[in-house]
N, C-alpha and C positions, 0 to 999 in steps of 0.2 A: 491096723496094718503096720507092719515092723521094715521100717527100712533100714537094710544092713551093710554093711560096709565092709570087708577085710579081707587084705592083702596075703594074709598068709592062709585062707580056705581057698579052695577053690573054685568054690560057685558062690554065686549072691542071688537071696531070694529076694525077689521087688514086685510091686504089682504094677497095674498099669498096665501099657498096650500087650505085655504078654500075660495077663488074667494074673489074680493071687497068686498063683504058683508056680508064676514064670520064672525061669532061674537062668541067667547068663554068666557062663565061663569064665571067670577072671583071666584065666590062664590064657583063653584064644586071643585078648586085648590084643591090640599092640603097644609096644611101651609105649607110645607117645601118648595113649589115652591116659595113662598113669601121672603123667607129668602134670605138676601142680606151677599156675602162673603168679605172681603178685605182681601188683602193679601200685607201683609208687609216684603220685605227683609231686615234680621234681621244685624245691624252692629257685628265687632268682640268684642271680650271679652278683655277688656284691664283690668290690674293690678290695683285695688282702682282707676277704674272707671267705670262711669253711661254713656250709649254710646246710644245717642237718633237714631231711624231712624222714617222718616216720611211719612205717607201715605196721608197726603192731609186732604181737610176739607171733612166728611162722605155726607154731600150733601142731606141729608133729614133726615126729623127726624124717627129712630128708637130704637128699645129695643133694648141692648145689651142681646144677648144669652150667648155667650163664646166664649173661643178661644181657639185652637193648635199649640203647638209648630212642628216643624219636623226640623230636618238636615240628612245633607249626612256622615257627621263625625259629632260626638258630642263633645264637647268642656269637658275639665277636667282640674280640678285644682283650688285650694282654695273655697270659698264657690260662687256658681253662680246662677244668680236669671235670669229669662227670664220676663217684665213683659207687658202685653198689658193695654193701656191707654191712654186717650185724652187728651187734652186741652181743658179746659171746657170757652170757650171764655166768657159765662156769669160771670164766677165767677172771669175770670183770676187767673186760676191754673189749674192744673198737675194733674191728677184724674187715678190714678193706681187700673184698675178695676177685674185682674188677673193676676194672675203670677202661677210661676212653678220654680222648680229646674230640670237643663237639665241633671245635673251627680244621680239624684234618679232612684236606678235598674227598675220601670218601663219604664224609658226611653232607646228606641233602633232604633240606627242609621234608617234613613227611615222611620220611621214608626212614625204618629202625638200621641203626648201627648196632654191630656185634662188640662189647668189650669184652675187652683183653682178661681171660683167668690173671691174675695176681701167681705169678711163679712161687712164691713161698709159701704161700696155703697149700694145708696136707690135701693129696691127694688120694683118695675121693673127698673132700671136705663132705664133712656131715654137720648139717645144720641141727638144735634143737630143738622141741615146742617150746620152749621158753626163752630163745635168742630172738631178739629183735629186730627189724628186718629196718635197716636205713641207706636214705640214695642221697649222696651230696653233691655239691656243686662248689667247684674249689675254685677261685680267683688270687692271680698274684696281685701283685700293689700298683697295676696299670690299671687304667679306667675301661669298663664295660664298655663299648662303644654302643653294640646292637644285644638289646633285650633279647632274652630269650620267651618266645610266648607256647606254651601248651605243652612244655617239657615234660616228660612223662621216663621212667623207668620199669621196664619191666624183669623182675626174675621170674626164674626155671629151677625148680625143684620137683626131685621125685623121689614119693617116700616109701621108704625103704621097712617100716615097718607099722601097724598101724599104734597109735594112742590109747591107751584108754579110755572111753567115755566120748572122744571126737569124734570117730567114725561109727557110730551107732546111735540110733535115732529112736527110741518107740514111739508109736504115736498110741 
């Protein structure tokens, strides 16, 4: 059985509850089925420092949506930035496409914050399968007071066109 993937036909044959030959619409989707999440476990907050954590290279090319912060505790003390961003392996560099502050009163335990697009990333930014997918945790030179616990990152991509060889599977 052949499972098939791509964005630019517009039907996909799969088997499974709709028998061998079942075939669903790409086109009826709604975009949000299209949207691709990563989720990145965020490192801790150290005193005047930049603490990378990495989620791997994105694996096809998509538009950056946005991203959310969430933790189980939030982190407090001195000024703290959260920010999500790749490595943009074309240009060789570091490409910080949104960030947040996790001690801002909209933030609470549990529950995702929306960070801020980065105004100077092209709009639509497009991600590639070979840019790297990193979420930081920035501290000024004041002391952490309250640990951050279960801090997580999540990005929103949605791709724009398929990969070679990713989105197709034979079995």
């Amino acid at each position: 059985m052949a499972l098939k993937q791509n964005y630019k036909t517009p039907a996909i044959e799969i088997g499974g509850a709709l028998g061998p030959n079942g075939i669903i619409d790409a086109e009826a989707l709604s975009d949000a089925a299209g949207i691709k999440r990563v989720v990145v476990a965020l490192g801790v907050f150290t005193q005047n420092t930049t603490v990378k954590a990495y989620g791997g290279p994105l694996g096809f090319r998509g538009k950056f949506l946005g991203a959310y912060f969430s933790a189980e505790t939030l982190p407090i003390g001195g000024t703290l930035r959260v920010d999500a961003a790749i490595y943009d392996a074309s240009a060789t560099a570091e490409v910080v496409l949104a960030t947040c502050n996790p001690e801002v009163a909209a933030a609470t335990a549990s529950i995702g914050l929306a960070l801020t697009i980065d105004a100077t990333i092209n709009d639509p930014l497009i991600v590639e399968p070979t840019d790297t997918i990193r979420a930081l945790t920035v501290a000024d030179n004041n002391t952490v007071g309250t640990a951050m616990v279960s801090g997580f990152l999540v990005f929103l991509f949605a791709p724009i066109e398929p990969t070679a060889g990713a989105l197709t599977t034979d079995r």
